[in-house]
Residue frames as a rotation matrix with the C-alpha (Angstrom) as fourth column:
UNK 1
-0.652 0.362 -0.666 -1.38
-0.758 -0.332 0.561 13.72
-0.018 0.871 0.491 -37.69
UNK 2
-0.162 0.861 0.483 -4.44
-0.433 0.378 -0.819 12.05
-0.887 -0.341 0.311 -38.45
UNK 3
-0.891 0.005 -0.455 -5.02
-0.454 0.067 0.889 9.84
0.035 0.998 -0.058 -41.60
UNK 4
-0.036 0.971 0.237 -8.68
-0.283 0.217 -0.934 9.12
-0.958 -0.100 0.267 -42.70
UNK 5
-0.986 0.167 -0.007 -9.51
0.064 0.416 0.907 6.63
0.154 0.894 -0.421 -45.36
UNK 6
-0.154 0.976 0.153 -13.71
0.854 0.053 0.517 6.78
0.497 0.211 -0.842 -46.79
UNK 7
-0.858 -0.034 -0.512 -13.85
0.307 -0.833 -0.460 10.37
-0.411 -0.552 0.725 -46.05
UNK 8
-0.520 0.825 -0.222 -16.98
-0.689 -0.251 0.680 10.24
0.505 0.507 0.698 -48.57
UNK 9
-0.737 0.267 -0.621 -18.55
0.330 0.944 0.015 7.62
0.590 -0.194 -0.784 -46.42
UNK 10
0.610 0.727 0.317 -21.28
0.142 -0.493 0.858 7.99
0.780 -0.478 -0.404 -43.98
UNK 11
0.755 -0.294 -0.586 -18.39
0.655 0.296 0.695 7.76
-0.031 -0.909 0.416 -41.22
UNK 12
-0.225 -0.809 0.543 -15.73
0.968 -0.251 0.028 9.34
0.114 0.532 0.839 -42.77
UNK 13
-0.243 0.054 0.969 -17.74
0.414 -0.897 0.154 12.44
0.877 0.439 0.196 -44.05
UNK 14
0.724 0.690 0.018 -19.35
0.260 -0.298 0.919 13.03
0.639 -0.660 -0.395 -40.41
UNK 15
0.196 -0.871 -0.451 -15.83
0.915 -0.003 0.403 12.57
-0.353 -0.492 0.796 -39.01
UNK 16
-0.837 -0.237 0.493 -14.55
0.373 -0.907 0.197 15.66
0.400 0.349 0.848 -41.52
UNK 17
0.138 0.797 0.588 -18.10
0.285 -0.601 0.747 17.81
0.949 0.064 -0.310 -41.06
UNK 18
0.758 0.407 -0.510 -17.52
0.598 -0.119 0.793 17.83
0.262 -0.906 -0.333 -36.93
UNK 19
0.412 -0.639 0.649 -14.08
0.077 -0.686 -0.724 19.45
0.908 0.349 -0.233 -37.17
UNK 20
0.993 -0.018 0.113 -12.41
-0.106 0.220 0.970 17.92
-0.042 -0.975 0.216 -34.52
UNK 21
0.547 -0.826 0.137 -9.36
0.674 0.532 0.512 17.52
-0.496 -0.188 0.848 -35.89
UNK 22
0.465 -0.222 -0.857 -6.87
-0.417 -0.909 0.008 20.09
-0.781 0.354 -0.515 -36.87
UNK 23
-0.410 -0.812 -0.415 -4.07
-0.836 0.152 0.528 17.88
-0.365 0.563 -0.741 -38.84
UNK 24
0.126 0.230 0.965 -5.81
-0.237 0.952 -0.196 15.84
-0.963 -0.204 0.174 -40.69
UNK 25
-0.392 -0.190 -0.900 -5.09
-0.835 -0.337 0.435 14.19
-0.386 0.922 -0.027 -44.03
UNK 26
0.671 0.741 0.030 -7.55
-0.599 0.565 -0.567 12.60
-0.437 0.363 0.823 -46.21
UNK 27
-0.784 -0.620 0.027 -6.29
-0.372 0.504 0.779 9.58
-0.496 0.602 -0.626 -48.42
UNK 28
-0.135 0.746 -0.652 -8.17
-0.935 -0.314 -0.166 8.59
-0.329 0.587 0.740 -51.27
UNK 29
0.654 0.186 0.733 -9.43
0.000 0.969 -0.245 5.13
-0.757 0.160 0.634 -52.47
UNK 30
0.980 -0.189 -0.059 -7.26
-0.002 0.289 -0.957 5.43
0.198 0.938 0.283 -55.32
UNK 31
0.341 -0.939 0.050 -4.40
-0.768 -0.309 -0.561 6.04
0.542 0.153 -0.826 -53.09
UNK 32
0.034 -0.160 0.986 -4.72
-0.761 0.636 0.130 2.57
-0.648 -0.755 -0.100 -51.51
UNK 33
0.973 -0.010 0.229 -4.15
0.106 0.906 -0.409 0.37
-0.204 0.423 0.883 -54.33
UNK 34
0.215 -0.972 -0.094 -0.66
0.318 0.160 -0.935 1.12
0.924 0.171 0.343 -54.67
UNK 35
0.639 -0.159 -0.752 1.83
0.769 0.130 0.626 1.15
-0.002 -0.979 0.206 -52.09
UNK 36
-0.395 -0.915 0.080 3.60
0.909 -0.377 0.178 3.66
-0.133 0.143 0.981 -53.58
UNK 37
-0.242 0.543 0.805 1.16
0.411 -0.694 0.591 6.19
0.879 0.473 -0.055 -53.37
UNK 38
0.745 0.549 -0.378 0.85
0.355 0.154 0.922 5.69
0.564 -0.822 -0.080 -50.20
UNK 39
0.148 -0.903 -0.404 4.33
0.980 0.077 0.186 5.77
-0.137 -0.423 0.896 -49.40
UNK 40
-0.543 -0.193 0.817 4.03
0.494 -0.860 0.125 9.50
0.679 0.472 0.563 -50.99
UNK 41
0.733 0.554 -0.395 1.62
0.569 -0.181 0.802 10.03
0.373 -0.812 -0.448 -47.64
UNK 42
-0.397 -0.760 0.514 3.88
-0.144 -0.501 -0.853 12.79
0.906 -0.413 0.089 -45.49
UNK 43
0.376 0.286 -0.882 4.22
0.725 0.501 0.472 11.53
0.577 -0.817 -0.019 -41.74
UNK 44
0.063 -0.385 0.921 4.90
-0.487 -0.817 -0.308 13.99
0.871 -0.429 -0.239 -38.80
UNK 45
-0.744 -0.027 0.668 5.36
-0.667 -0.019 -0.745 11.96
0.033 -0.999 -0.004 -35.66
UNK 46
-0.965 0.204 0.167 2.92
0.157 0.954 -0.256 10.16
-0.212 -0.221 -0.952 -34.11
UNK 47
-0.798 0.496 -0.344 0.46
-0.591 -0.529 0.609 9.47
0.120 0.689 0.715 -36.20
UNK 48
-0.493 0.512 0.703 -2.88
-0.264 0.682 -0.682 7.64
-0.829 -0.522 -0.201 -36.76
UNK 49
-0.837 0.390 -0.383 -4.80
-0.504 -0.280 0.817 5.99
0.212 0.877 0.431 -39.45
UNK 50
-0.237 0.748 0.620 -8.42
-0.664 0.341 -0.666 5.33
-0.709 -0.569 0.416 -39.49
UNK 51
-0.860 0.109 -0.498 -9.31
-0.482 0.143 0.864 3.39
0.166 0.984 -0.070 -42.04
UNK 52
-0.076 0.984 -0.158 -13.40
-0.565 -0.173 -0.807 3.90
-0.822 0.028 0.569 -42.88
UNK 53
-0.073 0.442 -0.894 -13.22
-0.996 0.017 0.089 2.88
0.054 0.897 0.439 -46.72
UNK 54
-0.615 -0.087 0.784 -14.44
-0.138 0.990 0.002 -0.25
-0.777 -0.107 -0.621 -47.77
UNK 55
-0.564 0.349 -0.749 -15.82
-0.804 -0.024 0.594 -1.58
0.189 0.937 0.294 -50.74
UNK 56
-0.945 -0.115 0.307 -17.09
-0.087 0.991 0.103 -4.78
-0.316 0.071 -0.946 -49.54
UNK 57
-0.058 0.808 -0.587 -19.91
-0.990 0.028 0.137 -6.38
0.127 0.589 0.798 -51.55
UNK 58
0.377 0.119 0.919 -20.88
0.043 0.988 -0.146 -10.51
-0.925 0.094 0.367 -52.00
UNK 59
0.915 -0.316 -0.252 -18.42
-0.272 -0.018 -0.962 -9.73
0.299 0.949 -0.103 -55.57
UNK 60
0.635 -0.772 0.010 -15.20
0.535 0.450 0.715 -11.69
-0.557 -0.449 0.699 -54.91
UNK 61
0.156 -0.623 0.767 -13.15
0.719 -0.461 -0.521 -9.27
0.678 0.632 0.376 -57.08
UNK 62
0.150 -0.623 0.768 -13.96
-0.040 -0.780 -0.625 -6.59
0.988 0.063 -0.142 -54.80
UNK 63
0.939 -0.343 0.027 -13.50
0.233 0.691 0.684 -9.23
-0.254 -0.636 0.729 -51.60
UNK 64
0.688 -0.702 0.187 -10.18
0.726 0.666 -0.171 -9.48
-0.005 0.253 0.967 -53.10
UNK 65
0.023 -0.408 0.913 -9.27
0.113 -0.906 -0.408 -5.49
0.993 0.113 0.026 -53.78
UNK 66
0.741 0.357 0.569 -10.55
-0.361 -0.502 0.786 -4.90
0.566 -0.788 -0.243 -50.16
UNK 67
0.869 -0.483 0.113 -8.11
0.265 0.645 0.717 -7.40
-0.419 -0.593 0.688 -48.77
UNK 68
0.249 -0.552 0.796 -5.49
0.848 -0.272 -0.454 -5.76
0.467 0.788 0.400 -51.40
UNK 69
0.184 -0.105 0.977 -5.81
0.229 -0.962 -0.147 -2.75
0.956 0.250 -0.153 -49.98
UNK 70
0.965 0.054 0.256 -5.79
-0.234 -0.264 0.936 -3.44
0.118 -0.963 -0.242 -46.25
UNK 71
0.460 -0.886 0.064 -2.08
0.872 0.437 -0.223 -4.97
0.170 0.159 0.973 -47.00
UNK 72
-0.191 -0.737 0.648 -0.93
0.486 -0.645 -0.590 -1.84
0.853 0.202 0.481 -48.06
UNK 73
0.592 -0.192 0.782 -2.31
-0.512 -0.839 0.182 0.03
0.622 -0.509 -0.596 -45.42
UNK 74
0.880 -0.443 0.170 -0.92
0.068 0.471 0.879 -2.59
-0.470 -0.763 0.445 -42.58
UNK 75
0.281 -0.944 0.170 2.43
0.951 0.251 -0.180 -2.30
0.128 0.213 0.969 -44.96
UNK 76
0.110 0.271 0.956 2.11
0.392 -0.896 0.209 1.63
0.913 0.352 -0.204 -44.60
UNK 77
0.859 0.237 0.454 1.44
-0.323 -0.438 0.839 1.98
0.398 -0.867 -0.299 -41.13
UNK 78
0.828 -0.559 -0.043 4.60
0.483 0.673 0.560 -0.35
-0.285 -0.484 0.827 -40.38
UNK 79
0.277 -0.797 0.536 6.73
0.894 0.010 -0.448 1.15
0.352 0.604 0.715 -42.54
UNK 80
0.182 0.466 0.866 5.68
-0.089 -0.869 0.486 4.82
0.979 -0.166 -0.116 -40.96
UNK 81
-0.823 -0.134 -0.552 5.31
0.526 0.185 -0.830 3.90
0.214 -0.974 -0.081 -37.40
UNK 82
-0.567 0.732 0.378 1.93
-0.665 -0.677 0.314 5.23
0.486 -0.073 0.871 -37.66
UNK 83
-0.759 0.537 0.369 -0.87
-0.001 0.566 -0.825 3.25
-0.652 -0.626 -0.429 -34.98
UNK 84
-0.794 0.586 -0.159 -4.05
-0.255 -0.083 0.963 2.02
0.552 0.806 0.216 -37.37
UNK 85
-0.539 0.821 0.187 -7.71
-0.716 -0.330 -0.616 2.46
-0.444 -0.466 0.765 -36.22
UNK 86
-0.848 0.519 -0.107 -9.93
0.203 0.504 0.840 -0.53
0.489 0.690 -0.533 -37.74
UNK 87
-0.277 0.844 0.458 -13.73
-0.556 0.248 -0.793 -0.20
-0.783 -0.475 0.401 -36.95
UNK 88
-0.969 0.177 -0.171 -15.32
0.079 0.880 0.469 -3.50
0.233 0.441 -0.867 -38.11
UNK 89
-0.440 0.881 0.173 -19.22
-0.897 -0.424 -0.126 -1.62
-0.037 -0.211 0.977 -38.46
UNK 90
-0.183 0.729 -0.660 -20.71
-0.236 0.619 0.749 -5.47
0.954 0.293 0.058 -38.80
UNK 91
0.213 0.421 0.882 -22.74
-0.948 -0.129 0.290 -6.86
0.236 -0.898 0.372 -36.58
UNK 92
-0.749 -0.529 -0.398 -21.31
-0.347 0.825 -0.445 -9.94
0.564 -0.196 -0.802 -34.80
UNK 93
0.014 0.687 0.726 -23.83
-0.978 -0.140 0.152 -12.13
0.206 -0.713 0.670 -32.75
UNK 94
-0.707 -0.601 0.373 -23.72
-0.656 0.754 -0.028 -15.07
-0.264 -0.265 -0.927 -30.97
UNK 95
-0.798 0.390 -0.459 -25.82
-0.197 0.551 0.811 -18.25
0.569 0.738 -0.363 -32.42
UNK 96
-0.372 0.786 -0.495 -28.40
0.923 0.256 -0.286 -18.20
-0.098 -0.563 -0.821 -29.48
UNK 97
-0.242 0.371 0.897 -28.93
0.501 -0.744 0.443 -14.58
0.831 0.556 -0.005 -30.42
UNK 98
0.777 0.625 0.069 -28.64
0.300 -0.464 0.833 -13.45
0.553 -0.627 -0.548 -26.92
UNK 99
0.868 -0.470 0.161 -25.60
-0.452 -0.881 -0.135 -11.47
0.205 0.045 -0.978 -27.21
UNK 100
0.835 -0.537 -0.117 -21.75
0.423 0.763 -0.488 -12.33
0.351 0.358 0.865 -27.22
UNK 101
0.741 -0.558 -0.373 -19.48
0.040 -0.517 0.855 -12.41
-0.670 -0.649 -0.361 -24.74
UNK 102
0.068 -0.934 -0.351 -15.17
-0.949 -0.169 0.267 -11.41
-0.309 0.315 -0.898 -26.19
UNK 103
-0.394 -0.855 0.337 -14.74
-0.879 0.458 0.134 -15.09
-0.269 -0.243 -0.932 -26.23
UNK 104
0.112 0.903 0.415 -17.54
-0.123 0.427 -0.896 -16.54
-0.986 0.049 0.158 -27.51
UNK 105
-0.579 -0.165 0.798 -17.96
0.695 0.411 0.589 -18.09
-0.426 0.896 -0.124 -30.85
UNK 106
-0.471 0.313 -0.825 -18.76
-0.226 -0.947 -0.230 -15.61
-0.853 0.078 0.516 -33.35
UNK 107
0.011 0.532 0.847 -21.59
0.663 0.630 -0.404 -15.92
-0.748 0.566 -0.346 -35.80
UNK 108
-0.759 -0.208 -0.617 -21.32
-0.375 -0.635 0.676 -14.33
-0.532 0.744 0.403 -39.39
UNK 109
-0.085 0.993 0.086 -24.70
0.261 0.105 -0.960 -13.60
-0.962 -0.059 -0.268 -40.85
UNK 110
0.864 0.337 0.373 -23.91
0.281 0.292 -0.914 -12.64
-0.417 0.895 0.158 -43.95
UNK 111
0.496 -0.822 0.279 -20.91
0.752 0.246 -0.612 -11.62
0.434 0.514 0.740 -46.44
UNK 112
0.524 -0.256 0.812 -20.19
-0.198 -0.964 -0.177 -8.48
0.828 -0.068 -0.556 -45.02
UNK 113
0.719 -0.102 0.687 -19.68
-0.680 0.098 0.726 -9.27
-0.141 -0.990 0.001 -41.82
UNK 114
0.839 -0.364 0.405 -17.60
0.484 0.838 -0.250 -12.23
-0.248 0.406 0.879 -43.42
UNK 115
0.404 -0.776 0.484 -15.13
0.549 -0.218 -0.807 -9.93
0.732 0.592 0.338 -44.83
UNK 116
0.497 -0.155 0.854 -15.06
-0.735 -0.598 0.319 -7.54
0.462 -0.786 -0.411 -41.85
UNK 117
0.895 -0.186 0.406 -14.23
-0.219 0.611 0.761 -10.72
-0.390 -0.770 0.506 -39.80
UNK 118
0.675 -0.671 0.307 -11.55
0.735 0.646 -0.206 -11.61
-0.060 0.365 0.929 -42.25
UNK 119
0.368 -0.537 0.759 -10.07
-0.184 -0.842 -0.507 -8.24
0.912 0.047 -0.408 -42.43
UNK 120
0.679 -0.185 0.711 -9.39
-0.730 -0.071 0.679 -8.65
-0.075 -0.980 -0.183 -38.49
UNK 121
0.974 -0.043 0.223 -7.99
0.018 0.994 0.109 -11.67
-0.226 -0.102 0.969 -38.73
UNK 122
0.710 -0.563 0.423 -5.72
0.492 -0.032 -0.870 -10.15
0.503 0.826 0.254 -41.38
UNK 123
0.503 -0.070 0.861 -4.93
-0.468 -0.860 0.203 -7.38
0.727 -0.505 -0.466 -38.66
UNK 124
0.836 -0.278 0.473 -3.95
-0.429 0.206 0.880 -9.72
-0.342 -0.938 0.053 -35.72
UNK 125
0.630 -0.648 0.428 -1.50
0.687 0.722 0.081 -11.84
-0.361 0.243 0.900 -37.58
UNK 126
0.098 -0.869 0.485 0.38
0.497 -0.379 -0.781 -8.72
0.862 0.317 0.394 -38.82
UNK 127
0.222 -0.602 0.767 0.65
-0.861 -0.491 -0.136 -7.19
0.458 -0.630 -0.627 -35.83
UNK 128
0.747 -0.525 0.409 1.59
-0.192 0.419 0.887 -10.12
-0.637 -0.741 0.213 -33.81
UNK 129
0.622 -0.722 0.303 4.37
0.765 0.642 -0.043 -10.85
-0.163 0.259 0.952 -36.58
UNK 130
0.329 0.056 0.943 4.79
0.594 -0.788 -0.161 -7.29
0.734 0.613 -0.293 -37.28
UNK 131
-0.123 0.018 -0.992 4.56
0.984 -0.129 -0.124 -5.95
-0.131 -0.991 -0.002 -33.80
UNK 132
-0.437 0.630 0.642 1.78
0.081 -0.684 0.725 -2.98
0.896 0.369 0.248 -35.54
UNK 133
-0.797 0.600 -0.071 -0.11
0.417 0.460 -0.784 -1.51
-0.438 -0.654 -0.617 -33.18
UNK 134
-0.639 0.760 -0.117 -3.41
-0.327 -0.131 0.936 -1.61
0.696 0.637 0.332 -34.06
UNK 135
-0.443 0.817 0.369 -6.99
-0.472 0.137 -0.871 -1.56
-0.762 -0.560 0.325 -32.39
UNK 136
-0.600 0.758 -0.257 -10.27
0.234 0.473 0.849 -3.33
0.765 0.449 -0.461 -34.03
UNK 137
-0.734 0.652 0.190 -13.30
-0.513 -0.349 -0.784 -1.68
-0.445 -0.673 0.590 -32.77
UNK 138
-0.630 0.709 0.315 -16.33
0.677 0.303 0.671 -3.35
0.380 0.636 -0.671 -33.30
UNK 139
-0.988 0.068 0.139 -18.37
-0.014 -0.935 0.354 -0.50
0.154 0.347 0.925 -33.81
UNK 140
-0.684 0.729 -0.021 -22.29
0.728 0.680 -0.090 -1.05
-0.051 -0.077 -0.996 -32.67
UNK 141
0.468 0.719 -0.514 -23.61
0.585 -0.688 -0.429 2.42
-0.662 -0.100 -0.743 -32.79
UNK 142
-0.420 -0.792 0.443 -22.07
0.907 -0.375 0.189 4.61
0.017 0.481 0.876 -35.81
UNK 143
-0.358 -0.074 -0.931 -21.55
0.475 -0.872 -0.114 8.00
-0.804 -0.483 0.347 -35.72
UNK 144
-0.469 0.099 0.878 -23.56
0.878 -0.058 0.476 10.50
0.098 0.993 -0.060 -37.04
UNK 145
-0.602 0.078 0.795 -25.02
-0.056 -0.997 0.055 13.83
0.797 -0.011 0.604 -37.16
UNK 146
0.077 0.827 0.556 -27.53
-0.800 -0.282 0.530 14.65
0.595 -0.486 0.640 -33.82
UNK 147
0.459 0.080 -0.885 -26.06
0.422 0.857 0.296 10.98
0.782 -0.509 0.360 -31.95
UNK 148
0.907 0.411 0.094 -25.53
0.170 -0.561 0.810 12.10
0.386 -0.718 -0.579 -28.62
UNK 149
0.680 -0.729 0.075 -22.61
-0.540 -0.568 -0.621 12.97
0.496 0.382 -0.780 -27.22
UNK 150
0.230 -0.191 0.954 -22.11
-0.869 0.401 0.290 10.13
-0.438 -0.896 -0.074 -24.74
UNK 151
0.976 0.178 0.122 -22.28
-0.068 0.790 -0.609 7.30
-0.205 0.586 0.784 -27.53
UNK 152
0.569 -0.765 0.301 -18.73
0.719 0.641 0.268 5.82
-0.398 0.064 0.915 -28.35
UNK 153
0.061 -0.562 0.825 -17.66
0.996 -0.018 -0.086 7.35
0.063 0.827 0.559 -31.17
UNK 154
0.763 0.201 0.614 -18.38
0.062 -0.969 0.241 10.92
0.644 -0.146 -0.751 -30.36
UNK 155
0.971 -0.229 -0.069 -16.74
0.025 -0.193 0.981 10.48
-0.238 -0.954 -0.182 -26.84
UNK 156
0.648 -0.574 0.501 -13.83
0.514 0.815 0.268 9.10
-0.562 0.084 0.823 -28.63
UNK 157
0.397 -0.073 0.915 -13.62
0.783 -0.493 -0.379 11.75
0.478 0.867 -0.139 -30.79
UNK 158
0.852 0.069 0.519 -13.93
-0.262 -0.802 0.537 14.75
0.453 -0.593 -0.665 -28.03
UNK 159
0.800 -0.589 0.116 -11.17
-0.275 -0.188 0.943 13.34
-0.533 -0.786 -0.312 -26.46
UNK 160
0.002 -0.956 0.292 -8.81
0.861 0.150 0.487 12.68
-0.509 0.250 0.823 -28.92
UNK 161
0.157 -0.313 0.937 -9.44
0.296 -0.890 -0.347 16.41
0.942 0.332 -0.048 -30.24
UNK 162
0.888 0.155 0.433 -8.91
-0.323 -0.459 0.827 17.13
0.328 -0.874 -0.358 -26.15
UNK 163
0.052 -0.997 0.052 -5.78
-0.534 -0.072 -0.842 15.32
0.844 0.016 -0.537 -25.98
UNK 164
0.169 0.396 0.902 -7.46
-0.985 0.043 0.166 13.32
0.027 -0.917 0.398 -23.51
UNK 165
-0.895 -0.399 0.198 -6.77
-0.417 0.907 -0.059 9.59
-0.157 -0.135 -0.978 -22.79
UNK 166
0.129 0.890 -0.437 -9.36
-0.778 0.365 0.512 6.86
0.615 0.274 0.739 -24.04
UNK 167
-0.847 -0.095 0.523 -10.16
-0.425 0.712 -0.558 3.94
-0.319 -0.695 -0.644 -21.70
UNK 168
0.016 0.846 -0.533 -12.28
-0.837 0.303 0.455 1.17
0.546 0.439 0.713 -22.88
């Protein structure tokens, strides 16, 4: 089963419009502020969650919900045994502005990207204490209607509706 958080997003909705997936269930922003709503989520095996939504803004309230809500999911997915998808859509660049290697110091240009960076952060420390697995994509081309079919996210797509192994 597939779980897909910001299905009204620009990611989200393109993700539901291409009909790649057969089992998928939506969760709503309102079911991520409580863990117990979540916990009302029905699991079949091995699952996945993406998780698209995101409120983030330069408003520390909803800095604070956003970071609220990734808890539950990272308490969700553990609790489940479900595997959690993060794309982190900001743009990361290195301070000479002539790209950035894995290991390289990472500049944060503005708040967004700030929170995106903290969300990860938030991500590695539960799974290494957790032992979650979880990916963090950083996402440079997002997916959308007419983007070719060779671009990341498509490919990514085609082959998990193909049952197909991903290699990155």
């Amino acid at each position: 089963m597939i779980f897909l958080t910001g299905s009204n997003g620009f990611i989200g909705s393109n993700i539901l419009q291409s009909n790649l997936f057969t089992d998928i269930k939506i969760i709503s922003r309102s079911d991520l502020t409580s863990l117990e709503k979540l916990n009302n989520q029905k699991t079949n095996g091995d699952s996945l969650l993406f998780h698209f939504a995101s409120a983030i803004t330069n408003d520390q309230s909803k800095k604070d919900e956003e970071i609220k809500i990734l808890k539950n999911i990272l308490n969700f997915c553990y609790q489940n045994n479900i595997s959690l998808v993060f794309p982190s859509t900001s743009f990361y660049e290195s301070p000479t502005k002539k790209g950035s290697r894995e290991d390289g110091k990472i500049f944060l240009h503005n708040k967004y990207s700030q929170i995106k960076y903290e969300c990860e952060l938030l991500i590695k420390d539960y799974v290494k204490q957790n032992n979650l697995n979880a990916i963090i994509l950083r996402i440079f081309n997002v997916y959308g209607p007419g983007q070719p079919s060779h671009y990341f996210l498509p490919n990514v797509l085609k082959s998990i509706s193909n049952n197909v192994d991903i290699s990155i």
